[in-house]
N, C-alpha and C positions, 0 to 999 in steps of 0.2 A: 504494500500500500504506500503511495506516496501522498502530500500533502499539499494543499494551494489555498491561496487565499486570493478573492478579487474585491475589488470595492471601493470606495469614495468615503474621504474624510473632508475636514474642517480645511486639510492642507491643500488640497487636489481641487477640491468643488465649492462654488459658490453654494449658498444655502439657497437658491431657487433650482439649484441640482437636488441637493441633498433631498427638498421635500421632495419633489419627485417620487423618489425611493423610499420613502416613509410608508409601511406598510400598517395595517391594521394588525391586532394578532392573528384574527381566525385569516388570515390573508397569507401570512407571514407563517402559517402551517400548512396552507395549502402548499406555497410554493415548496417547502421543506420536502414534502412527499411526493412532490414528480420531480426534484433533484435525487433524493437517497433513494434510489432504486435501487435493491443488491447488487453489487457490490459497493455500492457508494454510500459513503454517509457524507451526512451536510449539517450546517448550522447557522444561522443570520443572527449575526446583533446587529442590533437598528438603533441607532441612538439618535440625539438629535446634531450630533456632528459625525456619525458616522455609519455608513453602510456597509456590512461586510459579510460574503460569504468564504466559509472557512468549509473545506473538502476532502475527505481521505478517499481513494483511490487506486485502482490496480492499473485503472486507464486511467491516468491525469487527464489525457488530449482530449476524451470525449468526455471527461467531466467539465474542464474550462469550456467547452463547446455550449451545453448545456447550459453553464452557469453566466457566459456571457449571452445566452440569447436571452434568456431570463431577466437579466438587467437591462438589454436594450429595449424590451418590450415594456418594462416600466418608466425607463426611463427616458424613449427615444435615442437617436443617435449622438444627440450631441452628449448624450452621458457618457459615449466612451471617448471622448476629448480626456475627461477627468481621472480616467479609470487605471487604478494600479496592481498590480499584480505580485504575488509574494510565491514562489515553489519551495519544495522540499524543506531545509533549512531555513530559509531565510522566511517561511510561512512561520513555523516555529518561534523564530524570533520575535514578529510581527506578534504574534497572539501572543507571547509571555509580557511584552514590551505595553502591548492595551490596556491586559491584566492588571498590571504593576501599575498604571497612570504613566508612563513616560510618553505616551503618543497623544496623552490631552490635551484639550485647548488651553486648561490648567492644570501644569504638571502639579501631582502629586494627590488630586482629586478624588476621593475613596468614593464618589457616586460609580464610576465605569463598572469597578468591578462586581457590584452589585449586579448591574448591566449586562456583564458576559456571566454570572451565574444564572441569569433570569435567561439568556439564551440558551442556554447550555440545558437547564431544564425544560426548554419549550423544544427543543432536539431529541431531549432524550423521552420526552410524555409523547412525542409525534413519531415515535422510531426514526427519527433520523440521524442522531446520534449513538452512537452502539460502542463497538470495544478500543477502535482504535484512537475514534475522538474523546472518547471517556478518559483514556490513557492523557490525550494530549492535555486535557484542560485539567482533568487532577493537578498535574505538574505547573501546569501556568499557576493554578489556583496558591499553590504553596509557595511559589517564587512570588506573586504578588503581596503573599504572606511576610515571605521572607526581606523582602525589601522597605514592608512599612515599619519592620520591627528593627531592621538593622540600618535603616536611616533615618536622616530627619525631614525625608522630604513630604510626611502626611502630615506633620507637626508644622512645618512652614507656610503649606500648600493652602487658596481656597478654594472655594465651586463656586460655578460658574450663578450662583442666587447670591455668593457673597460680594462677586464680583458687581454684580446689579446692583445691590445694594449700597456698596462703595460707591459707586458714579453717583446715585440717585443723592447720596449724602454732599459730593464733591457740588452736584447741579443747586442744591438748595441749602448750602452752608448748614449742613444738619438737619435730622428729618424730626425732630422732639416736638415742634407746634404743628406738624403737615400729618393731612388724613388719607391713610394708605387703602387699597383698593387691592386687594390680590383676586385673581379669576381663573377659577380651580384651583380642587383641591386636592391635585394630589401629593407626590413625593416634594416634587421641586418647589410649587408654594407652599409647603411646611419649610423644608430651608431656610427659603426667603423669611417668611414668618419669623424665623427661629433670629437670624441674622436681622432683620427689621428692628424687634426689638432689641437686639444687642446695642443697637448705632441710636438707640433711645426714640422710637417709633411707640407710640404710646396710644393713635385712633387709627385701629385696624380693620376696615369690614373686609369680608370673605361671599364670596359668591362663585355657585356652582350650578349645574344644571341641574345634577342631583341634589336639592337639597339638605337632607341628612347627612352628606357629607361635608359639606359644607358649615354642618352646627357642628360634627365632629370636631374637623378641624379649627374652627372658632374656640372652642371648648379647650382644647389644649395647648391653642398659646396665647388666650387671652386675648380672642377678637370680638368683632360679632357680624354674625351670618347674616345677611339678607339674600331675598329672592332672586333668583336669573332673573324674571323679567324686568325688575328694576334695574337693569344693566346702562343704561345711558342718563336715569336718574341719578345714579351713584356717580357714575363719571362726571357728572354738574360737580358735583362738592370734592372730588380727591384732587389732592395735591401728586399724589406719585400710585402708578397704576403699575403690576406685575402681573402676566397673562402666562398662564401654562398651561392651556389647555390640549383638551387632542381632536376638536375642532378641524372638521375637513378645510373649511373657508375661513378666511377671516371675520373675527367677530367684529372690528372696529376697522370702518371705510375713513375716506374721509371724508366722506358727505354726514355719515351719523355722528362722527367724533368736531367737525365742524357746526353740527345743531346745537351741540351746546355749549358753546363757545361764549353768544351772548350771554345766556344764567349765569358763567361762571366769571363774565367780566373778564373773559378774554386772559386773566391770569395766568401764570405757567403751568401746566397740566407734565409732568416728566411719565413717559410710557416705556417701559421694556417688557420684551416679548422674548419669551426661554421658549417657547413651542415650537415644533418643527411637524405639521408644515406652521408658516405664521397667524399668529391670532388678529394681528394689527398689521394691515395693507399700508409696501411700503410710501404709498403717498400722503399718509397721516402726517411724515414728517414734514411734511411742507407747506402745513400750518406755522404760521408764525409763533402764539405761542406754545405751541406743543415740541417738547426735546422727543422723539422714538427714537428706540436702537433697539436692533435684532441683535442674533446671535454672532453674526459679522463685527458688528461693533462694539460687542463686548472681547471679543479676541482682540480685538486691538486695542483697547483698555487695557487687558490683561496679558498682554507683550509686553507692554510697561515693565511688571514687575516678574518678569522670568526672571532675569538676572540673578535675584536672590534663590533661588531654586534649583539654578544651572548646575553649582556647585557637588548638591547633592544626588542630582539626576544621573550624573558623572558615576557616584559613586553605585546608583543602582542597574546600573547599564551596566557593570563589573557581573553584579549579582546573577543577573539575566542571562549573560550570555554564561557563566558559569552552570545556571540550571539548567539551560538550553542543552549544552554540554552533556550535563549529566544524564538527562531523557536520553538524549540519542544513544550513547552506550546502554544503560540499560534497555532501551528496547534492541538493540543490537545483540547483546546476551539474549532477552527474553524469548525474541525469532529463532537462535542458537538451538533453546532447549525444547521443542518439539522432535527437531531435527533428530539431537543426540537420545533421546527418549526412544523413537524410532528405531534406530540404529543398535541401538541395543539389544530391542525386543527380537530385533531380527538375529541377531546374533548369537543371543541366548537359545530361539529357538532353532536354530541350527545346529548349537551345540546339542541341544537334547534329543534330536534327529538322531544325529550323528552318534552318540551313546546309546540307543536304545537299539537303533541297525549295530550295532559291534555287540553289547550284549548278547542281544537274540543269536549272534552267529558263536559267540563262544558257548553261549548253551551254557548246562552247569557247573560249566570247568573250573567257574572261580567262585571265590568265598566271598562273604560279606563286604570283607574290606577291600578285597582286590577289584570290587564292585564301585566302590564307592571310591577309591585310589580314579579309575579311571573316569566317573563323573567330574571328579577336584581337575582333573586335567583339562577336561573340557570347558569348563570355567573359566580356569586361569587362562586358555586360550585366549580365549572371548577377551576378558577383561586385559591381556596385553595389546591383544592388535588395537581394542578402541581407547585403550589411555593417551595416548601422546594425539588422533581427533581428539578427542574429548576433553583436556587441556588446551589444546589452540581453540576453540572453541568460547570456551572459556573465559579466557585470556583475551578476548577482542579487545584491542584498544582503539584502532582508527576507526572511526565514523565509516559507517557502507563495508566494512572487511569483515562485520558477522558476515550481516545478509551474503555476502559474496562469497565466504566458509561454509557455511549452511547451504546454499546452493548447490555449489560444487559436489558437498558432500549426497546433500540427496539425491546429484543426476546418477554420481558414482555408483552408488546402492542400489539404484532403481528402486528409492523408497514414496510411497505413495503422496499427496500432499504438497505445499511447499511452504519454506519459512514465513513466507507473506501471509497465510493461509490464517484467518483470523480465529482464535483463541476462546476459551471460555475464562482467563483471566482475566480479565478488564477490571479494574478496583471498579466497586461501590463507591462512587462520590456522589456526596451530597451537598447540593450547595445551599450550604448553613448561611446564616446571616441575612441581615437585607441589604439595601440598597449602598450600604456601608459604607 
């Protein structure tokens, strides 16, 4: 099986690419189960700055086949202007590196990894992920483990709601007298929320479509809910608006967000939009007093402050590519021991052939032990010609020189199967935690 990744980030594509490719979930299953047709597995994380399909494969070429037409049909053509491509290794990387936050828009952002556990389980509840991508994301999972624990870069880092929240504070010298408007409720306006009142946001309403979620979320950080349909009543009175919804169209044009410009006396209205696709049409900003910034314009906010980050990103980048490391050899071993399992059996039953025809032809000529004298011999056989395989085996240390051992060895034997031949050991991973 080899490995690929295709897909459109924050780096490659405008965000009027990216929504594009913003899939529903029951959408985002569909397409998973006409990709992972045996022998293929698949998996999509979709975030709002990134798209990506990740593939194990025995045919790479008709799975990228597959997998880019799949994207051009959501995305049109000009999505493969943006479109990047990761094989074998360098897939590997790519997914430890997402895992870890080092390919965010804000290094070191514990939201992602939440993101590829929440894909990871949508692959694996859809059977599209099975033993070989279970393997690979286990290992991502603990290297993104391992990097939050052995650096400082989740401790330094923010997300992309504190990010918003920073500008909205820098736009209005502090938000303590200004009435905040969050629309939706889920993950990302808790954040917000959470960071709102940190920076001293003190009159918070909350509006959802679902109502009751929306008292939820009020409830626990100290807002208060009103109705969707009050939605352009509310925008009369806020001073700073945050929208994360998952809204196919924009909730705010600028002809509706222009109505009420006179009630609010034309004051500054500051709007940022986390959703992908967007909740606020980008011609809102072209109200006089109205500040909008998508997800574009917060990246470049928060370019600003990499610098401080860089430092430690360096040192998780060591991490990565060491875990990266470490996976390939042991799946290099693990391919190995089929092989030598095989080879054995076949060997052992040879020998037992082979003693039972010499027996039968000595009849009862010999006694207990000279019975058993010549089983020991047929053993020890066995076990010298297959030590010194059976140690180089072993022993893999380059990258590709199992699978290339293991090969050889099985054509030698003419033993059934091959190293690639997928396994009933795949670790149980669970992916614990939320949104993290």
């Amino acid at each position: 099986m080899e490995f690929l990744c295709m897909g459109v980030s924050h780096r490659t594509a405008p965000l009027s690419v990216r929504e594009r490719l913003a899939l529903p979930e029951s959408q985002q299953v569909e397409l998973l189960r006409r990709l992972a047709q045996a022998p293929h597995e698949a998996m999509l994380v979709s975030t709002c700055n990134r798209v990506e399909l990740y593939m194990a494969s025995p045919d790479v070429a008709q799975a990228r086949e597959g997998a880019l037409r799949e994207l051009q049909a959501l995305g049109g053509p000009e999505t493969m202007e943006h479109l990047y491509e990761h094989r074998g290794e360098d897939s590997l990387v790519h997914l430890f590196r997402v895992s870890a936050s080092l390919d965010s828009m804000v290094l070191g952002e514990a939201q992602i990894l939440g993101q590829v556990k929440d894909a990871f389980e949508r692959g694996q509840g859809s059977g599209a992920v099975r033993g070989e991508l279970t393997r690979v994301c286990a290992a991502a999972f603990g290297c993104a483990k391992r990097v939050r624990t052995e650096t400082a870069i989740g401790r330094s880092a923010t997300s992309m709601a504190s990010a918003a929240v920073a500008l909205a504070s820098k736009v209005f010298d502090g938000l303590r007298d200004k009435t905040v408007l969050l629309v939706g409720a889920g993950e990302m306006s808790e954040l917000a929320a959470r960071h709102l009142k940190q920076a001293g946001a003190t009159r918070m309403l909350v509006t959802n479509r679902t109502f009751s979620r929306a008292e939820a979320l009020a409830a626990e950080v100290g807002a208060t809910a009103r109705p969707f349909e009050e939605l352009l009543a509310l925008l009369a009175s806020a001073d700073v608006v945050v929208c994360s919804t998952a809204s196919p169209v924009p909730l705010f044009t600028q002809e509706n967000v222009a109505s009420v410009g006179k009630a609010r006396r034309f004051r500054p209205l500051f709007m940022v939009d986390l959703a992908v696709p967007r909740d606020i049409a980008p011609e809102v900003g072209a109200l006089d007093w109205v500040h909008a910034y998508d997800l574009d314009d917060i990246q470049k906010f928060v370019a600003d402050n990499a610098a401080a980050r860089a430092e430690e990103a360096q040192k998780a980048g060591v991490l990565v590519a060491q875990e990266v490391a470490r996976f390939v050899r042991e799946r290099a071993v693990r391919q190995g021991v089929p092989v030598l399992a095989q080879l054995r059996q076949r060997g052992e039953a040879i020998a037992r052939a082979e003693v039972e025809r010499t027996l039968a032809a000595l009849g009862e000529s010999l006694n207990d032990k000279q019975r058993k004298s010549v089983e020991a011999m047929a053993r020890a056989i066995v076990n010298k010609l297959l030590h010194e395989p059976t140690a180089r085996l072993r022993a893999v240390g380059p990258e590709h020189e199992g699978n290339r051992l293991a090969g050889a060895a099985a054509e030698l034997f003419g033993l059934e199967g091959s190293p690639n031949a997928p396994d009933a050991s795949a670790p149980n991973v669970v992916a614990t935690g939320g949104k993290g």
